[in-house]
N, C-alpha and C positions, 0 to 999 in steps of 0.2 A: 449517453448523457449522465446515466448516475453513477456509473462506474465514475467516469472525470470528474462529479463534483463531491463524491467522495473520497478523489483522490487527493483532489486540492484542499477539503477539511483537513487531511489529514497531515496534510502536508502544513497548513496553518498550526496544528496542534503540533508536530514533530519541531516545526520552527521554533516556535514558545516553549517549547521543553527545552531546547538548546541555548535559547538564551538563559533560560532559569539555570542551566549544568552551568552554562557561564558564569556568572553571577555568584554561583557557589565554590567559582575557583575549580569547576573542572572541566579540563578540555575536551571537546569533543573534536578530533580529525578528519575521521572518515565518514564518508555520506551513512547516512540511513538508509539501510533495506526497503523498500516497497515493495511488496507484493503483489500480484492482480493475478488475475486470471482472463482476462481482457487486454486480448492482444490489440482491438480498436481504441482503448483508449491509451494503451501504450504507445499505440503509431504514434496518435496527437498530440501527446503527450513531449515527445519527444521532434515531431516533427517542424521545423520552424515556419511551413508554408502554411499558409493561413488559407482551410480549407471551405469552401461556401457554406458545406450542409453544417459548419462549426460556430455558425456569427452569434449563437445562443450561447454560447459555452466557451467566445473565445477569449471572460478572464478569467476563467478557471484556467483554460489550457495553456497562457498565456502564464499563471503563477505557478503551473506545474512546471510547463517549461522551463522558466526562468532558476525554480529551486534544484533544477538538474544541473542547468548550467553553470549555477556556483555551486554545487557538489552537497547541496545539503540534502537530496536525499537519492537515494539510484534505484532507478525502476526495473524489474525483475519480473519475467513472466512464471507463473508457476501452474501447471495443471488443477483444473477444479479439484482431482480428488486430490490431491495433496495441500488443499487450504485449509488447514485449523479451524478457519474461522468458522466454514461450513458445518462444522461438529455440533455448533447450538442452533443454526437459522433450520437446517434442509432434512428432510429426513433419510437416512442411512440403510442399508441393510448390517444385519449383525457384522462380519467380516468386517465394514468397513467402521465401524462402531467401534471392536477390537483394536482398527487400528490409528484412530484417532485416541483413542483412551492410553495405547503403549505409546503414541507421540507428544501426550500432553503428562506421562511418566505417573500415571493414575496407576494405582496396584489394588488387590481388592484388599479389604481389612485383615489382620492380624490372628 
């Protein structure tokens, strides 16, 4: 359930970015990336059968669905340790600390 209605924040806030690029005279084409690591809410997300254990959550999943199906943003499953985002919430071991820091192109000082 919170993966989904942080999908669909997001997907409200990705929307209104794109009207704002509009408005500024630039086009955007191509969907937007999303990310999860939440292969359940991917199903949902994507899937159009309106599932029972979902009637909480079916207009989130209803405006994720819908922003896939006009292409405004495409959902991508990515492994936990490969989410960035994970780098500030979860705690790490060193190795994995390493390599969050060479993917967000951190170097140490000079």
């Amino acid at each position: 359930e919170a993966e989904l209605r942080a999908m669909a924040l997001l997907t409200a806030e990705v929307t209104w970015l794109r009207w704002l690029l509009q408005d500024f005279g630039v086009s955007v084409t191509t969907p937007t990336m999303l990310l999860s690591d939440s292969t359940g809410a991917i199903s949902i997300a994507r899937d159009p059968v309106k599932h029972e254990l979902t009637k909480h959550i079916g207009v989130d999943a209803f405006y994720v669905r819908a922003a896939v199906q006009d292409q405004v943003i495409a959902l991508q499953y990515v492994p936990s340790e490969l989410q960035l985002a994970d780098f500030l919430t979860k705690a790490q071991t060193k190795a994995q600390h390493g390599f969050y820091l060479s993917k967000l192109s951190v170097v140490p000082p000079p």
